[in-house]
N, C-alpha and C positions, 0 to 999 in steps of 0.2 A: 613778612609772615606769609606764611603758605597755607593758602584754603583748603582745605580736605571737601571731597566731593563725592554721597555714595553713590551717584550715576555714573553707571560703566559711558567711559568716553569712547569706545571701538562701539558700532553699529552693525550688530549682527541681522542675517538673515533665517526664521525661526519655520520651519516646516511641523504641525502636527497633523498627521494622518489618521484616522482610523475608525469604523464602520458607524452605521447610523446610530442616534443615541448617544453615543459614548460624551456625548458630553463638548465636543472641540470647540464649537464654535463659545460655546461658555469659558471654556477656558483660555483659550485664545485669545477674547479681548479682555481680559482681563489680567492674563500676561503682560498683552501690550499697553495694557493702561499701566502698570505698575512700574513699567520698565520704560515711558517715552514714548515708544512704539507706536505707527501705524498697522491697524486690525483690518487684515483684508478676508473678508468673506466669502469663499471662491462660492459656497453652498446660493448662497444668495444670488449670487452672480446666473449660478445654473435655474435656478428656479424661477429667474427673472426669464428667462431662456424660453422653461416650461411655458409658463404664464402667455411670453410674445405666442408659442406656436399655437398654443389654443384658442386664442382668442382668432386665430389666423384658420383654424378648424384643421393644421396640418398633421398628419398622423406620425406616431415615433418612426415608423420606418420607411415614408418617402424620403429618401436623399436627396432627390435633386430639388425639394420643395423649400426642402429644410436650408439646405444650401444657398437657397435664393433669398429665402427670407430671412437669413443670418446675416444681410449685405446693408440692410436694412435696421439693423440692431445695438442701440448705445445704451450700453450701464456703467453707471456712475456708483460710488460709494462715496455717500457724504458724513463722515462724524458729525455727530450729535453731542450733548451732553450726556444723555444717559441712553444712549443707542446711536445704530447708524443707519441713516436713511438709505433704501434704494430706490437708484431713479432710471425707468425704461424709456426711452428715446423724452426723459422729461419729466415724465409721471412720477410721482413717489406711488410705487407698488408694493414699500416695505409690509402691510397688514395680508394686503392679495396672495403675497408669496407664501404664506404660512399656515397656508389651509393644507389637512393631508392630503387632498387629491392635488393638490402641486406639486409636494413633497414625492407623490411617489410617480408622479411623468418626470420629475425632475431629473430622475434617474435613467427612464428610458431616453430623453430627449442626447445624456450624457454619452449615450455610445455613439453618436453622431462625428464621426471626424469635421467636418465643417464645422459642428458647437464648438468638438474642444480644442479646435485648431485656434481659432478665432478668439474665445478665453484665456485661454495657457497665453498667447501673444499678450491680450490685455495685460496676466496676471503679471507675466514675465517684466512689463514695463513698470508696473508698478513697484517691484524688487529693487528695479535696478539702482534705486539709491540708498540702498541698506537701510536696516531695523524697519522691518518689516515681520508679523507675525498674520502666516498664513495658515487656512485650516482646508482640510477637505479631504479629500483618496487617493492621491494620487501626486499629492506635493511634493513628496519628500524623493519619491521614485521616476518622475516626470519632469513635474512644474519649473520647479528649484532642485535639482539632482546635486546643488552644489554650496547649500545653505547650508551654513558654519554649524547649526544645530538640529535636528531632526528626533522626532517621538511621534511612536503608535499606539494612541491611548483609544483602550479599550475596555470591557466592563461585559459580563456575562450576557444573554440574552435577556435572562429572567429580571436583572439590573433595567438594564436599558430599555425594555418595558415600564418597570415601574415608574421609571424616570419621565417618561412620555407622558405616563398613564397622571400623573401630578401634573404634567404642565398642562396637559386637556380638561385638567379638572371634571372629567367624567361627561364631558360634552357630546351631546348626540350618542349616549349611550356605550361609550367607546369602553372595552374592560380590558386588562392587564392581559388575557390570553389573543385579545383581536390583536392586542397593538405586539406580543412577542409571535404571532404568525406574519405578521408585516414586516415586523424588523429582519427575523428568516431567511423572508422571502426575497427582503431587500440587500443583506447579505449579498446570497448567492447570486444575485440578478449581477452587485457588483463586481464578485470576486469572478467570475465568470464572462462579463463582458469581453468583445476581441480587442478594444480600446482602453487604455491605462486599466487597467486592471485595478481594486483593490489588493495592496500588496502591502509590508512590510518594507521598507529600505534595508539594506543590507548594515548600514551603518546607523538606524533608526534602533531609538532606547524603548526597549517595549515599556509601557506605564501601564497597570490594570487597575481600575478605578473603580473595581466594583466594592471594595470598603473602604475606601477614600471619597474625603468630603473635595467640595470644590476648592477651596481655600487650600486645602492640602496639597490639591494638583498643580496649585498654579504657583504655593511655594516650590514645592518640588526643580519645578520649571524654572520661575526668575533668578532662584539661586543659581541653579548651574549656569546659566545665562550670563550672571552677573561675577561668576567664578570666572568663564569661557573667555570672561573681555579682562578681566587683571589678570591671568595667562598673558594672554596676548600684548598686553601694553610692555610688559617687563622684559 
């Protein structure tokens, strides 16, 4: 007698891209959880970045500073049960990285060709042994240019405020119009960068999330997902 089995046996590589807010990184591990998957956190990865050069007092646009003190830089992604730890040269800095002033050098430290030379390698290694669900700006167009799945989920600005504006729970005073001039702002800081750029992939499924729950986006996703590999076996 023959087992039926509904995990897809092909091991794909999962690309979601798209602007701050929109929600990736929530959905993304949770892709990956439903599907087997390793959840890599590129967001994390840069923040941890942010985090080392402050503490280092170096400024987003000395290069050669940055470049030095990038030789010197190891982050780890450790799964958890219900999260995943990150670790700087050791440190778990997962609560450090999640302050808005990290969130948004995080961004500047990103135009740095030394950071994202240095990452995109790490991420790249990480891929290389399929099923794998990555998230960030620049995945689907960069990272992984050649992962079996790619989506650019996105969600108005006004959304993706709110959406902030909930997870801050109103802390330090923060209001739904502070946090959609930041998201804006962080927009164009990304689309506009001279290094990976926020962009769309050309073969990337736009997803817009602004009246989709999360459960919604991440069916959306594991089905096709789990369609894309019984294709493939047959």
């Amino acid at each position: 007698m023959t087992v039926q089995s509904n995990a897809p046996v092909l091991r794909l590589n999962i690309a979601i891209d798209g602007p701050a807010g929109a929600g990736k990184s929530t959905v993304a591990r949770l892709v990956a959880r439903d599907l087997g998957y390793t959840y890599i956190d590129t967001g994390a990865m840069y923040r941890a970045v942010a985090l080392h050069m402050l503490r280092l007092g170096i400024d987003p646009e000395d290069a050669d500073a940055i470049h030095e003190a990038m030789k010197d830089v190891a982050i780890e992604l450790i799964p958890l049960d219900s999260r995943q730890a990150v670790l700087l040269n050791g440190t778990d800095v997962t609560d450090e990285i999640r302050t808005p002033e990290i969130s948004r050098l995080a961004s500047s430290y990103a135009r740095s060709s030394a950071v994202r030379e240095r990452l995109v390698h790490l991420q790249r290694d990480m891929a290389a042994r399929k099923g794998v669900v990555m998230d960030g700006r620049d995945i689907g167009t960069h990272v992984l240019p050649d992962a079996e799945q790619k989506w650019f989920v996105t969600a108005s600005v006004e959304e993706r405020a709110r959406r902030r504006y909930a997870e801050s729970s109103g802390v330090d005073g923060a209001t739904v119009e502070q946090f959609m001039r930041e998201i804006a702002a962080r927009d164009k800081q990304d689309e506009t960068r001279d290094v990976s750029p926020l962009r769309q992939a050309e073969d990337a499924v736009l997803l817009d999330t602004t009246r989709m729950s999360i459960d919604e986006v991440v069916r959306v996703i594991v089905d096709q997902a789990k369609l894309l590999c019984r294709d493939g076996e047959r």
